[in-house]
Every structure is written in structure tokens, then in C-alpha cells.
N, C-alpha and C positions, 0 to 999 in steps of 0.2 A: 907289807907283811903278808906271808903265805897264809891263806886262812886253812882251817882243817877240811881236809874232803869229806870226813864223815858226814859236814852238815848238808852236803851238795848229792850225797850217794842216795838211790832210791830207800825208805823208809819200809824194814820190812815188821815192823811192828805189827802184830796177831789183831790190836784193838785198830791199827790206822785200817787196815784190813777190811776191817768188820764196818766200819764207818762208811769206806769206798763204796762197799758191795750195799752198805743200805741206801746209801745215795742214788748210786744206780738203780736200785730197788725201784726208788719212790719216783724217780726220774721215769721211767719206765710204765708206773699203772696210772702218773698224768698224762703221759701221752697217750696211753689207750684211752683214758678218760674223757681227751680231749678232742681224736677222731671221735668215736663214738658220740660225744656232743653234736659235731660239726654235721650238719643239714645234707643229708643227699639230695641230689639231685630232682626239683621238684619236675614232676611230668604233667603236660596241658594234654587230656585226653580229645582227641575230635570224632564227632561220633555223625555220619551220613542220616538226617532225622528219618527221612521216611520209611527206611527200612529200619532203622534204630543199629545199624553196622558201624562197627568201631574200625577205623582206619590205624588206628597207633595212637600216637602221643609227638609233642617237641617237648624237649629238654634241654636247656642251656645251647641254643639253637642248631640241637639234634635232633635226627626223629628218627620217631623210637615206632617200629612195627609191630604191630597187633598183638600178637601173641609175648610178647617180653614186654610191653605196659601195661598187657592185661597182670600180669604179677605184680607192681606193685599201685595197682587200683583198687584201695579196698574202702569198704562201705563209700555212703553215699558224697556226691559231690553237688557240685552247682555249677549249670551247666547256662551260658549265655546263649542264643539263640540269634541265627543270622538269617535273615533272604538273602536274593540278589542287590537290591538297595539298599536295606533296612535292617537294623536291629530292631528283633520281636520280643525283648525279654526273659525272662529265665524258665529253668524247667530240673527238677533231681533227677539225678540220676545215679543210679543202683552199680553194682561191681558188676564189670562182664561177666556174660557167659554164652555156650554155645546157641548157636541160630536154633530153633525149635521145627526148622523145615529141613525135612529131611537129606532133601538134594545140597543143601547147604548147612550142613550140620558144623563142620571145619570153621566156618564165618563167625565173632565173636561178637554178640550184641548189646547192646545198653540199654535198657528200658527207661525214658523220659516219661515224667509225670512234671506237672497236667502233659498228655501228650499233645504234642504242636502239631497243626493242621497246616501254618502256611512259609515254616522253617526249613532252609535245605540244610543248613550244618548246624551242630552246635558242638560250643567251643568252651573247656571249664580251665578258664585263664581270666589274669587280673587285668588285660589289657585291651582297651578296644579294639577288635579287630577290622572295626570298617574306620580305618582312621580318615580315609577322604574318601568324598561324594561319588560313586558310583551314576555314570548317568545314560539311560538310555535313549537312542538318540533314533529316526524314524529310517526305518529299515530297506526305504526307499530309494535313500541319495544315492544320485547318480555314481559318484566320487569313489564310492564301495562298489558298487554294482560294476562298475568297470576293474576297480583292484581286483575284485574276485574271480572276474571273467578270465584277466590278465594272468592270472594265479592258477585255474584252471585249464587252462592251454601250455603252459609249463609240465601239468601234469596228462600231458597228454590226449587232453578232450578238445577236440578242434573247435566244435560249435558249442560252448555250454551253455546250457540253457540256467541262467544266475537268477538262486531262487534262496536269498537271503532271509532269514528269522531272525535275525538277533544281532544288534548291533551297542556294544557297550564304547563309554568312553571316561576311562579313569587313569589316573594318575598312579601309575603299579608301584614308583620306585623313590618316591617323595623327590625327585629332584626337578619338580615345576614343569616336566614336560609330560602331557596326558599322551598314552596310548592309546590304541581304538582297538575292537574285538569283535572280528565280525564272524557268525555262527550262519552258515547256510549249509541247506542236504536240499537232493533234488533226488527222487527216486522215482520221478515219475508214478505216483500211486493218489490217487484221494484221499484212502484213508490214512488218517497218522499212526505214527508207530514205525516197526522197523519191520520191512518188507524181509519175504524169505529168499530172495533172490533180486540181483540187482541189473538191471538194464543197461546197453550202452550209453555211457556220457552219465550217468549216475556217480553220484558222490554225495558226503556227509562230511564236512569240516569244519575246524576253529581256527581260524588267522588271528596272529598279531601283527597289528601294522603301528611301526613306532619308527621314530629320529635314531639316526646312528649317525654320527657324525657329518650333520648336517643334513643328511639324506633320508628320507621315508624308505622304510623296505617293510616286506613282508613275510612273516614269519609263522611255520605251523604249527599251531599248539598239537594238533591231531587230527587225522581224516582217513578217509580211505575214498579210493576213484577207481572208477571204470571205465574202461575204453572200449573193452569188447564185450557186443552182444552174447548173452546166455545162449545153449541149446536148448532146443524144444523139448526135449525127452523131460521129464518131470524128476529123475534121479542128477543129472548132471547141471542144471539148471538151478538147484538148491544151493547157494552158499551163505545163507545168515548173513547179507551184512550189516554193518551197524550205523546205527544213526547218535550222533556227537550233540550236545547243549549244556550250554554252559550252566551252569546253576549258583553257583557263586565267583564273588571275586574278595579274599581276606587276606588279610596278616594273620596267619593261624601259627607263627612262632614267634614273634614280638618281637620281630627284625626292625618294623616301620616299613616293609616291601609289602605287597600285595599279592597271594599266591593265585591262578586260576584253575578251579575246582569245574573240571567236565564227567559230564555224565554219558554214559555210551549205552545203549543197548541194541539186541539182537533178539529175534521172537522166540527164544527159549531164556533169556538171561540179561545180564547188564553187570555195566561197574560204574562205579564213581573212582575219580584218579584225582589228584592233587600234583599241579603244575609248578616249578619256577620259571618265569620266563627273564631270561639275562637277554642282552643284547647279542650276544654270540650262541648262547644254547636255549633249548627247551629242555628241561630235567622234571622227570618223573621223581617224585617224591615219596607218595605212599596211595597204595590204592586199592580195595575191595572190590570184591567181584563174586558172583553168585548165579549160576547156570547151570545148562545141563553141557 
């Protein structure tokens, strides 16, 4: 039996109409209802303690640079507190704002309370960032002393004179094999600090040395080298260079990876910079700085 087409033709009735269009209506202010519920993006601010300098933020294992986290950083927060080995505990901290020294007004900064005396970063996230043992190991061994040297003459320095500071060894990447970190500068000078000028064979570096497929190699987080002596004239002879230390090693995005946090300076200024180190690259991450 043919049935009638009218029951099958679209419905142009005034009230089916009005019905549609409220449907769609209410359809419409749940779904604004329902983004607008839905949570943005929470941000882990990281803030450099000693100078109190805001580096950015990670977000959903983004990271977010300084000035676009300083926006949505408002009132205060709770800030975990890192050394090199150690978790120091907490500290508040207050909404950015600009650096109060002049030369570095552009720099955006966090004031921590109680202020921390012996923290290099602090970190305002729900997750430990020292999830394994950081350990430092005697800056001696032969083993390094030769990597380094070996390392050095790649870059040019025939005879280096290997004057190692800082030798870590931690597990960067939670997959059971420990890395090593070894920080040496050799500027030839006594006192510490960063020389205004650098002498031949002079250098300041951060190695990683780790397994790649079976194999140990070595890897540069960052340095600078010299090979040729300065001139005597006191104008040509000046070029600031910089001396590299490591200062922390964390998960500052709550990957479970281990970032490494070097500190640079030069006798007018400095930065702190934030590492990943992959097996095939070293990537700069996020990093503050403050000079003339």
C-alpha cells in the first residue's frame, strides 16, 4: 500500500518551528555552559630563588614563557623549593612583577616568603620534582678527568689543562640507566667568579656523558673554549666570558624526565637556562637573564 507523502515531506508547522529553534536554543547556552566549566590549562610557575626571576611556567607538558604565565598568575601560590640534591620545603609566593633594578626592569620577578637561603629553584606543582637521587660523586676520578680532557681537544685546546668542579650522577630519564654531569671552567685566575677576559686554553663547560646504544658518548649541555691567546692592549683583550654551574637537576614539567638547570655568568651579568637533554639533542627550554 502506497502510504501518503505528506507524512514523510518536511513539517513546516509555525509551533514544530518554534520547538526546533528552542531546542537549538538550550542546546547552545549548555555548551557555552559547559566549556566555560571545563578547567583551563593549569600552569607550574618556576621561579630562579636567588634572584627571585620567573623563568615561565609548564602546562600540559608545555612551556609557557615569562611574560604569557605572568598573566594568568594571580594571587598567591605555594611554592616547593629544590637544591642540587635536596628538597628544602615550601615558601609563598606573590603574582609577578617587574625586577626593581633598573638594568633589568623587563625581568619579571616572585617574591618568596620565608625567603630561602640555601634553594636554587622553586617549583609551585603537585609533583615531586626530584623523583630520583641526585648524587654527587668526587670530582677527582680519573675516568672524567680524561672524558673531559678528551672533550677538550675536540674543541680545539691541544694541552687542557682539566680543572673539574662538579661531577653529578643521576638517572635523567627513569629508564635504569644513570647519566654523569660533569661541570669544569678553567680560566686560569684564583679568584672565583667570571674573569673579563679569557686566556688561551681557557674554557667553562657542562658535559653529559650517557649510554646510547650501547656506547658511552659525550654530550654538551653548554661551554664556551678558547684557543687563542688575548691581546695585550686592555680594549681588545676584554670579552666577558662566561663561567657555566650547574645548579639544579629536576622534573620541572611532570614528565618523570629530569631537566638540567645551568647557571652562566659574566662580570657585568648572568642567566639561568633550563635544559632537556635527549640522546640526540640538547634543547633550550626556557631561560632568564639579567646584564648589562
Amino acid at each position: 500500500m502506497k502510504r501518503c507523502p505528506k507524512y514523510y515531506c518536511p513539517l513546516k508547522n509555525d509551533g514544530h518551528n518554534a520547538n526546533v529553534k528552542l531546542v537549538r536554543y538550550f542546546l547552545a547556552i549548555g555548551t557555552l555552559f559547559f566549556c566555560a566549566a571545563a578547567p583551563a590549562a593549569e600552569f607550574h610557575p618556576i621561579v630562579e630563588v636567588q634572584t627571585g626571576y620567573l623563568f615561565g611556567a609548564t602546562a600540559e607538558g608545555k612551556w609557557i614563557k615569562a611574560e604569557k604565565a605572568a598573566k594568568s598568575l594571580r594571587g598567591e601560590m605555594t611554592y616547593h623549593l629544590y637544591g642540587l640534591t635536596e628538597s628544602l620545603g615550601e615558601a609563598k609566593g606573590g603574582r609577578p612583577k617587574p625586577s626593581e633594578e633598573d638594568v633589568c626592569s623587563d625581568v619579571l620577578t616572585v617574591s618568596l616568603t620565608p625567603s630561602p637561603d640555601k634553594a636554587a629553584i622553586a617549583l609551585a606543582a603537585p609533583w615531586n620534582a626530584l623523583p630520583r637521587k641526585v648524587q654527587v660523586l668526587d670530582s677527582s676520578q680519573q675516568l672524567y678527568v680524561d672524558a673531559a680532557r678528551d672533550f677538550l681537544k675536540t674543541k680545539g685546546i691541544d694541552k687542557p689543562e682539566v680543572k673539574i668542579e662538579k661531577i653529578l650522577r643521576v638517572d635523567l630519564d627513569a629508564d635504569g640507566e644513570e647519566e654523569v654531569l660533569v661541570n669544569a671552567t678553567n680560566y686560569f685566575q684564583k679568584e672565583e667568579g667570571a674573569p673579563m677576559r679569557s686566556p688561551a686554553g681557557s674554557y667553562s663547560m657542562v658535559l653529559l656523558r650517557r649510554l646510547v646504544a650501547g656506547k658511552v658518548e659525550t654530550q654538551l649541555v653548554q661551554g664556551e673554549f678558547y684557543t687563542k691567546p688575548y691581546k695585550d692592549d686592555e680594549e681588545s683583550s676584554f670579552n666577558a666570558p662566561n663561567t657555566y654551574k650547574i645548579i639544579a637537576v629536576l622534573d620541572l614539567d611532570g614528565d618523570g624526565k629530569m631537566e638540567v638547570v645551568v647557571a652562566s655568568q659574566y662580570y657585568e651579568g648572568g642567566a639561568t637556562t633550563i635544559y632537556r637533554c635527549n640522546p640526540k639533542k640538547v634543547e633550550e627550554l626556557l631561560s632568564v637573564a639579567c646584564g648589562v
